[in-house]
N, C-alpha and C positions, 0 to 999 in steps of 0.2 A: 100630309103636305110635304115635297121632296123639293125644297126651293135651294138654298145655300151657298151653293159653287160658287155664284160671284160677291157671295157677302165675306166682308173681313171686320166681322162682330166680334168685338171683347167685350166684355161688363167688367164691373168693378165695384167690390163695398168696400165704402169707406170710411174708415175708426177714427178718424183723426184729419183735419178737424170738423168737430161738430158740437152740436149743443145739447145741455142738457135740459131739465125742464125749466129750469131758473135762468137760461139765455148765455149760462157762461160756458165759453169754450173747452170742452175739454177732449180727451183721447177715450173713447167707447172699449168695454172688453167684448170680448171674441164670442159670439153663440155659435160651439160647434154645428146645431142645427140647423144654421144660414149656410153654414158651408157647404151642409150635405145638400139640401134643398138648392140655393142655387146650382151648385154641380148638379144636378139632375137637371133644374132649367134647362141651365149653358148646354149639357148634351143634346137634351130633347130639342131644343129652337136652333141647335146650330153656331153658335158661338164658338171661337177659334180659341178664345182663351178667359178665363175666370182669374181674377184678379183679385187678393184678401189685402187690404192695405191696412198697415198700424207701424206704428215708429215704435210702441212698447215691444221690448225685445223678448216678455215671457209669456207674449201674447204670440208672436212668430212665433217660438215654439211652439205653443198648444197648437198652432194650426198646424204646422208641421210633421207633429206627433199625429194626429187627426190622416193630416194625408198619407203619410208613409201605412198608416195600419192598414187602411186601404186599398193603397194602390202596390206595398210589397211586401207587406204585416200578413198574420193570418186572415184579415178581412178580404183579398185579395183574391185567397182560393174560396171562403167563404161565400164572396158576393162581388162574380164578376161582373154583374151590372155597375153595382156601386162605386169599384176599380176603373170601370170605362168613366166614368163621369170626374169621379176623384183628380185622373190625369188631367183634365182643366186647370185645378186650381195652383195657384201662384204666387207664393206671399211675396208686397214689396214692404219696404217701409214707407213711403210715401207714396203722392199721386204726381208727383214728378220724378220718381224712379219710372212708376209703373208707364208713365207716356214716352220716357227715353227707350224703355223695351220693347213697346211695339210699332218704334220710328225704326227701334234699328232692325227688326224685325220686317217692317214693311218697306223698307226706305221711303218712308213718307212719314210725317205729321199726322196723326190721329184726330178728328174731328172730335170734339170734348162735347158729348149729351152730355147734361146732369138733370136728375131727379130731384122735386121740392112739391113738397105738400100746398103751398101757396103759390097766389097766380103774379105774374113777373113778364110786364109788359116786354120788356127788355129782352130779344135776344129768346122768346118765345115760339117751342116749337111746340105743333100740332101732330098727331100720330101719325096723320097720313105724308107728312111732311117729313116725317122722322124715317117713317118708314120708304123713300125714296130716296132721303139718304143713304140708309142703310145698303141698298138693294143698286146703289150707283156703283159697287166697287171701291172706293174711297175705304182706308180703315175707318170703323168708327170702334170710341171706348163710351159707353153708356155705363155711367157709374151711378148707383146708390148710396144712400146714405143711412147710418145707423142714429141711435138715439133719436134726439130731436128734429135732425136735421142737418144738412151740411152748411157750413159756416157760409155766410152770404158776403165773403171777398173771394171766395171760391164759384161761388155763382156768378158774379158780375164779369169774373175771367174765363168763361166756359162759352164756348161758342155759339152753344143752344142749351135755354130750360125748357122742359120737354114740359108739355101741361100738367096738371095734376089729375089723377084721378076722380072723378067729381060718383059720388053714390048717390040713395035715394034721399040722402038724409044731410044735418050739415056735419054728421058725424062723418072724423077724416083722421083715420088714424090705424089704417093698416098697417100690420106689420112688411117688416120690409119683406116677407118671403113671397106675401101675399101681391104686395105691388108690382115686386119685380113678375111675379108668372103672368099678371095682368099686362103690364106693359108690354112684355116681350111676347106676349100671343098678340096683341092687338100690332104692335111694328111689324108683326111678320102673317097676319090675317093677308087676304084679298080685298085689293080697295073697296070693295062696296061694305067692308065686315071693319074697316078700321076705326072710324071714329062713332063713339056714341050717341 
């Protein structure tokens, strides 16, 4: 599928804030593995830019250390596929760094998806709905969340919650690498392939 040109798709996981399993707020650490995994998404669906958000500053690092081996470290000449993907990634410290960067970037305001495991009458998008956004031209930032979940004053200020993935079972608890490859086939499927 060769679609893209008029998409302006960012993603974004987000360490900070979010819950744990006890409901309290805190800053999530870093799985190299989501990095590498979604960079490969980001590449594969076409995404402009891959986004690692966390305010811990030794958590910037490791992702840093992470992308330089990659994309100008020995992994580089190693594994130039993984190099093509790596270049996506973007550490900010927050998710109001990361939306002033692709306002100034796009000279527009970013349409804020966010992902949540529970259903949120409020401000409720639908795949095929999401995916008509996306495919308008408008930037959009579709952001994930790590741990539990992303903090729900961050949900009520996001433009659209995109629905949850619903399985066969009322088990719901994808990892996030799993989610995100699900979603971003389904937003970027042909209408008759998008919703379940």
């Amino acid at each position: 599928m060769k679609t893209g040109l008029h998409r302006r798709l960012y993603i974004g996981l987000l360490h900070y804030p979010v819950y744990n399993k006890h409901a309290q707020k805190i800053a999530a650490a870093i799985t190299t593995v989501d990095l590498h995994d979604l960079a490969r998404l980001g590449r594969t669906y076409d995404v402009k830019r891959f986004f690692v958000m966390t305010p811990l500053e030794d958590q910037q690092r490791l992702a840093l250390q992470v992308i330089e081996h990659w994309t100008g470290g020995y992994g580089a000449t190693y594994n130039p596929h993984r190099k093509e993907a790596m270049e996506l990634v973007r550490v900010c410290a927050s998710l109001e760094e990361c939306l002033a960067v692709i306002q100034e970037a796009e000279a527009e305001r970013p349409l804020l998806i966010v992902t949540d495991a529970g259903h949120w009458p409020d401000h409720r998008l639908d795949y095929g709905r999401a995916a008509e956004l996306i495919g308008s031209g408008r930037p959009v930032l579709l952001v994930f969340g790590t741990a539990w979940g992303l903090d729900r004053t961050l949900l009520r200020e996001a433009d659209y919650i995109l629905d949850p993935i619903e399985g066969l079972r009322d088990y719901n608890h994808l990892s996030v690498r799993a989610a995100a490859a699900i979603i971003l086939d389904r937003v970027s499927a042909p209408p008759g392939l998008r919703d379940p």
